[in-house]
Each structure stands twice: as C-alpha cells, then as structure tokens.
N, C-alpha and C positions, 0 to 999 in steps of 0.2 A: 504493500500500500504506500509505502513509504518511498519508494522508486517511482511508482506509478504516478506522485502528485509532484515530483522531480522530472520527470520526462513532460509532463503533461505542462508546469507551469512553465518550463524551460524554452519547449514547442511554441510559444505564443507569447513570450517573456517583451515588453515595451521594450524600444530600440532608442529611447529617448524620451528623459523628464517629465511625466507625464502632467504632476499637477503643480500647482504654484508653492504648495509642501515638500513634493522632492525637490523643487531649485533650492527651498531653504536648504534642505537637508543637506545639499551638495554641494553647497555654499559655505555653511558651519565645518565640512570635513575641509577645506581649505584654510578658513577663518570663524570661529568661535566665537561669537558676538551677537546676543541676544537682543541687544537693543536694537540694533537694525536688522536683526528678522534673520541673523545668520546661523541658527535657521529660529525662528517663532518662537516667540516663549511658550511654554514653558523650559523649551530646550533641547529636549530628551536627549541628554548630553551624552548616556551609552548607548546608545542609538549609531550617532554621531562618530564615537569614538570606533565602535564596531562597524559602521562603513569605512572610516579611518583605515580600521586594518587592511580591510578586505581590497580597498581600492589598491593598498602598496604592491597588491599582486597585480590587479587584472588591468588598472590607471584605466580605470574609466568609470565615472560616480555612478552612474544612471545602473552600468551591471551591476557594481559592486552591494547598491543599495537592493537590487533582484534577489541577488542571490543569498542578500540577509534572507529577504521574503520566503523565496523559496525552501532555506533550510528551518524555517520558522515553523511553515507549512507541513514539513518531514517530520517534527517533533510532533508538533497537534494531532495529525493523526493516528499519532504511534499512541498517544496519551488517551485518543479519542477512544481509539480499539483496545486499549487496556483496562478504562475504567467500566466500559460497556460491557466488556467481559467478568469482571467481576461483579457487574450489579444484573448483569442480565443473561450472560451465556452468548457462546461462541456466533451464534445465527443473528442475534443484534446486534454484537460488536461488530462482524462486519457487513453489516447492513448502514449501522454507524461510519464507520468507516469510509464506505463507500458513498455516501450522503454526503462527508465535507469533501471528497475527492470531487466528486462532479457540482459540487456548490456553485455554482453563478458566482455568487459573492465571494468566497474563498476563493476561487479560481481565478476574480478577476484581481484581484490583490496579493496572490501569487506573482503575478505577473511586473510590480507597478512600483516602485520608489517612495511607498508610503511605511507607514510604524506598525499599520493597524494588524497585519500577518504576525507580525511579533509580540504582540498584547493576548494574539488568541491563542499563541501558542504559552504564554504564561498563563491564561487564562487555563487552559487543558491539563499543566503541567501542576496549577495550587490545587485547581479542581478533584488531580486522582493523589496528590499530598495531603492534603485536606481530607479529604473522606478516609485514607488508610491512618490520620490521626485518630478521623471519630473513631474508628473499629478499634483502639488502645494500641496502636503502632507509636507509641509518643518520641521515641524517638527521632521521627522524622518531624519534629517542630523545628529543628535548627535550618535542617533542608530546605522548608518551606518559608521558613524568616530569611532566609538570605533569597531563594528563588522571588517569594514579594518585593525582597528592599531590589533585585536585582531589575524585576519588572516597573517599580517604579521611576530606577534611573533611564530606563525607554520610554516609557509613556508615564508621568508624574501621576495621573488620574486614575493610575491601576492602584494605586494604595485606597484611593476612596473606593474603587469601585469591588476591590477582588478583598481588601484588609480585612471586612465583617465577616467573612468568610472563613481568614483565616482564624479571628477571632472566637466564630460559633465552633469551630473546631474545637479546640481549647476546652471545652463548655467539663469537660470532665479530668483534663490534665492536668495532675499533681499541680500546683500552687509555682513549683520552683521550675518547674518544667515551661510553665506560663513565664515568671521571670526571664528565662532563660531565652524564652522564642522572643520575647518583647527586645530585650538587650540585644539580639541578635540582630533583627529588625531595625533598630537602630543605627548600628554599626554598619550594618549594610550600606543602608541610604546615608548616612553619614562619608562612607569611604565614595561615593559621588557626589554629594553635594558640596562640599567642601572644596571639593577640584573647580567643580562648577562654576561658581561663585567666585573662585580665584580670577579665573581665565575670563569671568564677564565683566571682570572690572568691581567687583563688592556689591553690598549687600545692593547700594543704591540703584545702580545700572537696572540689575537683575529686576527686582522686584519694580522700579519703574516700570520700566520695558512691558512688565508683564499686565501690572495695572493697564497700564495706555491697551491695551490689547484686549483686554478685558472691557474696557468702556467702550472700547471699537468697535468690537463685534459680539461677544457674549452678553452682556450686560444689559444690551437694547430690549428683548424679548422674553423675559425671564418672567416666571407665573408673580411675579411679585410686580411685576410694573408694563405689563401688558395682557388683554383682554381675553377668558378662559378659550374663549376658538383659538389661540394660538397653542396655549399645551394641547386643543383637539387635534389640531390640524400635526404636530406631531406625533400624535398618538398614531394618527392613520399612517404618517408615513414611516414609524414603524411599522407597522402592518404591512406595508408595502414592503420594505426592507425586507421582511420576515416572509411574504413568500419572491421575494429574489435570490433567496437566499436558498430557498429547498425547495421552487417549483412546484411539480407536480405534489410533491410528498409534502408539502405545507398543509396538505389536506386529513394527516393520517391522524390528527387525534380523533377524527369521526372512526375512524375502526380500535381505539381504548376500546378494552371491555365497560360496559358500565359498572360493574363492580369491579373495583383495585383491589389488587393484593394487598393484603392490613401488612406483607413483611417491604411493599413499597412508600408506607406512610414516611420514615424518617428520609429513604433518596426522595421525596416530595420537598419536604421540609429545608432538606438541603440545597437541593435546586433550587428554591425561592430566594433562602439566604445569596445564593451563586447571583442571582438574575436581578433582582429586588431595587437593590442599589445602583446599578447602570440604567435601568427602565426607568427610573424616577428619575433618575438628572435629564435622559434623552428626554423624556416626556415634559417636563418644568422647568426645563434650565438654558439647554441648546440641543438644537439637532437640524441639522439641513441635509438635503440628500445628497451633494457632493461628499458629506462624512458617514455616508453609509458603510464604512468599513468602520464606524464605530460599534456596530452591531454582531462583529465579527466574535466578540468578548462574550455575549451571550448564546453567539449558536451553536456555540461547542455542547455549552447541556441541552439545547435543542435538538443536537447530531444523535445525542445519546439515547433522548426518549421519542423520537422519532423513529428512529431506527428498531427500537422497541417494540411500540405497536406495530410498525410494517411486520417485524419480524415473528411478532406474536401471531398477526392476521394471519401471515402464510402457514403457518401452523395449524389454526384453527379451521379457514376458509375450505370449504369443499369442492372450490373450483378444482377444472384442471389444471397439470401445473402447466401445460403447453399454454393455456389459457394468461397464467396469471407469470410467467414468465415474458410472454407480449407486452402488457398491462406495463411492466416492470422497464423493459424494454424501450417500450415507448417512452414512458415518465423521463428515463434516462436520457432519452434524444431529446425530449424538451427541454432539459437543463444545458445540454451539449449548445442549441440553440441558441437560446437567451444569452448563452457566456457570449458566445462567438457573432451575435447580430441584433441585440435587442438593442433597442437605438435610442441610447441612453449612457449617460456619463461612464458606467461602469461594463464595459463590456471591450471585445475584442475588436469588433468592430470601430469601435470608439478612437483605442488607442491607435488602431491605424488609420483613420482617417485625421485625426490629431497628427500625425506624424508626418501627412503628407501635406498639410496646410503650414505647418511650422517649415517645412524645408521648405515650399514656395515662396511663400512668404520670407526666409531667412533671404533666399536664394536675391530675390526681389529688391530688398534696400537698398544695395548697394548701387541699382540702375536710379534709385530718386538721389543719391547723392552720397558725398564721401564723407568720412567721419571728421574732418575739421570742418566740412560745410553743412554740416546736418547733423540736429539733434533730436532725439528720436522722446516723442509721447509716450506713453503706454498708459493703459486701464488696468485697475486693480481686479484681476479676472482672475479665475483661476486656470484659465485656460489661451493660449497667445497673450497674457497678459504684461504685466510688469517682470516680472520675474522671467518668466520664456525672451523676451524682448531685451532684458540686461544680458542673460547669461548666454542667449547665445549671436548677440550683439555685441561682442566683449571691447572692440575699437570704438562703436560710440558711446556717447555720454546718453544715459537712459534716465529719463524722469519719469517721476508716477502721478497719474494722475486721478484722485483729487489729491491735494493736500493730508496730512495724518494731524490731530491734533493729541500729541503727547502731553505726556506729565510735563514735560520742558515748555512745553508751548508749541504752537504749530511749525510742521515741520515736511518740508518734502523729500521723499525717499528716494536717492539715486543709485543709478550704477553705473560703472565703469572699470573695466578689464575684470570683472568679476568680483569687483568687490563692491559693498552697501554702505553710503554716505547719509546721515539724512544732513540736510541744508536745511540754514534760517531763512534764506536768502536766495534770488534765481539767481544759477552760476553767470561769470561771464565770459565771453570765449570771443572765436570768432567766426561762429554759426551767421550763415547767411539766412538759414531757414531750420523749419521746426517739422518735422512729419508724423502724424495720428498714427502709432503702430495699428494694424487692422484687428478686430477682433474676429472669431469666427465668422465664415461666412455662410450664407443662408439660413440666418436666426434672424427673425424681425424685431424680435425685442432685442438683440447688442445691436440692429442695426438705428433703433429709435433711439437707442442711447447713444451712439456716436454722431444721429444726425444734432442732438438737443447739446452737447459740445461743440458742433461746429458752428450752432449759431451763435456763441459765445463771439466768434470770431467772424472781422467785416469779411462780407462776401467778396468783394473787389481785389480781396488779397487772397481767397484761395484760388489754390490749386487742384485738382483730382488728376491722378495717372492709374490707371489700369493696368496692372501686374499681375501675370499668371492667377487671373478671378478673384483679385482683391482689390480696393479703391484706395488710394493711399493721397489722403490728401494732407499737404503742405501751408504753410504761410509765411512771411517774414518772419525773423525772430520778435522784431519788435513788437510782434500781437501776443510773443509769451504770456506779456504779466495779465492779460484778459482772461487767461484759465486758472489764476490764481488771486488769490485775494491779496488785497490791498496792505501794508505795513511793515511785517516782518519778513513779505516774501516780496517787495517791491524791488525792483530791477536792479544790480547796484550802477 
C-alpha cells in the first residue's frame, strides 16, 4: 500500500509551485523570515527545515517539498492499515487502506508543495499512539509527546487540534507517566521554537508578523464577529470536502448496522475526541476551500470507519460478489476521476492546466519589457499571483497589490531575485512603465477584479498587449501611486 501511494502520487506529482503556500514554503528554505511571509506565519519552521534537507539533494524546492508529501503519505497509510487492523480486522484495514490511496483529497496533496500530507500523517501516527496508550501500553507516552511537539513544529495548529487527544489518552496513566508525557511535550516544541524565534528576528518580529496575518485574513469571519450563515456556509463546505474526499464511499455510513457493537462504544468516543477539535475551528473560526487539505487531519479516522462499514456490508450483503465487486469497481473509477478532472482547485487536472498558464504567461513578460524598464503588479491570489509573479520573475522588481496593513503600519510587499521586502514607500528606479501581472484566464470574477483596478488608472495611458491568451496591460510608472494610497506609500 505503501509503494502503491508512492508510485501513484509520484505519476502525477506538480512540476511547479502550485499554491501561493508553496512559494512561501520555498522561499523560507532559502531565507527564514516570517515577517515577510518567508514563508507565512505561523512558520512551520520543520516543515521548512525538512524541505531544507531534502532540496540539498534533488536542488529543486517544488520536488523537494513532493517528496516530503509523498513520504508523508507512505507513513499515513501504513498507520491507517495498522490501526484499522487492530480495531476492526484485516478486511477493513484494507478496505481502509485502500480509501486514503485513491482519496481525491489525499491524492491530490500527495502531489503539491503544501504541509497538509504531513499533519495527516501525524494525524495517523498520534491516532494509533494514542489509542495503544488507552489499551495501558503507557509506555509509548514519550513517543507520542515528542511525535505531537514534532507535528507541531510542521503545522503549529496540530497541538490544538490533535493535543486533546493526546490528552484523553492519559485519562488513566499513572500520574508520573502524565508528568512525564507533559515534560516531554515541552521539550519537544521547545527544541523548535526557540531556533525559530532566533532566526525571525525575536519575540517581536515573530509574533507581529503573525498578528498582522491574523487581522488579514483569519480574524474577518470568525463566529464571534460575523453572521451565523457564515459558520453554515462552512459547515456545508465541509460537507463538500468530506465527500471529495471519499467519493462514492462518502455514502457508506447508510450501510452501519443500526445496532453498534456496545465493544465499539469507547473507538466512538475516541474518534470524537480525534475529530471534535479541528471540526469546530473549521466550522467557527476559518475554513475556505482552497485549504481543503485542512481536512486531511480528520479523514484518516474517516478512512478507518468507513472502511469498516464497507467492509462489514460485504460481509453481511447477499449480493453477488461479481455483482458487488463492479459496484466497488466503479466507486473506484469515480474517485480515479475526480482526482484527475474535477474542475476545481484541487485536482490533476488543475495543476496542469496551472502549469501551462504560469509558463505562458512567464514565457510572455519579457516580450512587454525588460526588467530595468518594467515593473511588474501582481494580485494577492493564490494562484498566478504575487508570489508565482516574484518567484519566478526573479530579475524584476514585483509588487503586490493591494497594500498589507501591519502591526508597523501599512506596508507593500515586494520581490526581487527571490527574496521578500515589505516597503513604506513606492521604490524608485528607472521603470519606464508598470504591467498588471494576468491573473487566470477565463474566470469572470479575477476578470471583474482586474477590470475594477484598471479603472483606478487614466485610460489615455493604458496599454493592452495580447500574449499567448493573456491581456497584459501597462501604464506609465507615474500612474503607480493611483493603486496605492496616499502618505506612507506616496512616491518618493
């Protein structure tokens, strides 16, 4: 199974940076600086430090960051078919098993330069620690405190989300043993945070940075300061996530027995504890569906008891099996599907059509003008955006646009040869002219958004040039300071 999601995420593996998250990513393994997004705070600085490694072999971020994913991926299902086998027997585990291999959503983040592969593979990993503590295995509390603090310094938000967990485990372990996992836990997250916080410049940097980020984009929409249709409106797209994720088999808890086994009350119980705590942030706090690999954390106990009832049904069911091997069959091709053509952020499809608009478009610039005459816009996208536009625009000067307003005060965030500046101030050079990097095309909402920017700007001074199916329009530099407000960012 474990070769099988190694071949399979390797086969269809992105060929280049797929979201405005990997450029951080791939940015931080160069330069380490959280305040200007190198990469985002919260940081996930062994994240960072383990693309680090991997690139000194392969020198190339975008693999190097894969093949975290990938080996992420090998672990999760090794965890996935382990614990399915001890709570359920051989025919679930790999029914289990074979659920996160063909996952849409695990599949498509096998593939991609994001974290989320590696949270679920801790996720799988406290999951079958955890549960062989509850069964009085105590010794493996240290295991599990250091695999937590270790999942932490990848993704910060695995300590909230997966800690209760390790926590209810606990619920019966000697007193010193509890000690013992706490101190451990400590140390862990200790032996990364403290590097962390070095390398960002101190406490201030750090925790600025992360503030400003938090008022930016988390902070707007939260059940505390916006109207209850918004936590519904992510509930459903949970819901949505949840069957991208398992497809056809999103449907199997309608074949659960209606009587539970009374010996599956406490893996219920468990499971809740597992799921509880990421459900409720997704659902009240943030969730957009470009971070639908947030959901990756939860499907692993979904792989487990999904897998279950299918594998209970065929057990019980009196079909044929020629019958309910089609049935099985099919479901399978409709996940195969979805990965490879659903026409949506997260799919195969996706990434190569992303990849052929980024090389046109790269390919493109340099016919509207050379990097001392031209400096290039960009939109805070997550796709052809600021980040895509700096990083592989690395001769010219990249601006983002809108403006960010930090803890420091407003600020515009640049790039240049690959690295992240933010300015008080529009630089000054000797740009003749300024060009709107394109965002994707044939989207009519990025296109009402670029046209409601252009009008920012006198008509009499643009420009539009047509490039390999993109419109790339230009102005004098002097119409800069019109896309920027007035004072701090005023011309020098």
């Amino acid at each position: 199974m474990a070769g099988a999601v190694a071949i399979s995420r390797l086969q269809f593996r992105s060929r280049a940076l797929y979201d405005l998250d990997s450029v951080n990513f791939a940015l931080g393994m160069e330069r380490f600086d959280t305040r200007v997004h190198q990469p985002h705070p919260p940081g996930y600085f062994l994240y960072v430090c383990v693309g680090r490694l991997v690139n000194f072999f392969v020198h190339d971020a975008n693999l190097a960051l894969v093949l975290v994913s990938v080996a992420a991926g090998m672990v999760t299902i090794a965890m996935i078919y382990l614990l399915a086998l001890d709570w359920f027997g051989q025919r679930s585990a790999r029914v289990a098993a074979t659920l996160f291999l063909i996952s849409p959503l695990a599949w498509f983040h096998g593939t991609v330069a994001l974290t989320y592969s590696v949270e679920a593979a801790f996720s799988a990993l406290l999951g079958y620690l955890c549960w062989r503590i509850h069964k009085g295995e105590v010794d493996l509390v240290v295991p599990a405190a250091i695999a937590l603090g270790v999942s932490a310094g990848i993704r910060p938000s695995s300590i909230v989300f997966l800690g209760p967990l390790f926590l209810f485990s606990m619920w019966s372990v000697p007193v010193r043993k509890i000690l013992l996992g706490l101190g451990v836990l400590a140390l862990a997250c200790t032996a990364w945070f403290v590097p962390m916080i070095s390398v960002s410049g101190g406490f201030a940097n750090y925790f600025g940075a992360l503030a400003s980020l938090w008022r930016m984009v988390p902070s707007k929409s939260t059940v505390f300061n916006s109207p209850p249709v918004t936590s519904l409106g992510r509930a459903m797209f949970i819901a949505l996530i949840y069957f991208l994720a398992f497809g056809p088999a999103s449907l199997a808890p309608l074949l659960a027995p209606r009587e539970p086994e009374a010996s599956h009350k406490m893996k219920t119980i468990f499971t809740a504890v597992w799921v509880v705590p990421a459900l409720c942030f997704f659902t009240f706090i943030f969730l957009k569906f470009v971070n639908s690999g947030y959901l990756l954390l939860v499907t692993v106990p979904g792989c487990l008891w999904i897998g279950h009832w299918i594998a209970d049904w065929y057990e019980r069911t009196r079909w044929p099996r020629a019958v309910l091997l089609t049935v099985f069959s099919v479901c399978a091709a409709v996940n195969v599907a979805v990965f490879l053509a659903f026409p949506a952020y997260c799919s195969f499809r996706s990434v190569r059509h992303f990849e052929a608009e980024l090389k046109s478009v790269q390919a493109a610039v340099p016919q509207v003008g050379a990097p001392d005459d031209l400096l290039v816009v960009s939109f805070d996208n997550h796709a052809l955006g600021f980040r895509h536009a700096g990083y592989y625009l690395p001769d010219y000067l990249t601006l983002e646009y809108p403006e960010a307003h930090m803890t420091e005060g407003v600020r515009i965030f640049s790039m240049h040869g690959r690295s992240t500046e933010l300015l008080s101030s529009l630089p000054s050079g000797g740009w003749s002219r300024f060009v709107l990097f394109p965002l994707p095309a044939n989207d009519a909402e990025y296109a009402r958004y670029t046209d409601d920017v252009v009008k920012l700007l006198p008509a009499r001074d643009l420009q539009t040039m047509e490039l390999n199916g993109h419109p790339f329009v230009t102005a004098p530099i002097r119409d800069l300071p019109l896309l920027f407000p007035p004072g701090p960012l005023a011309a020098r």
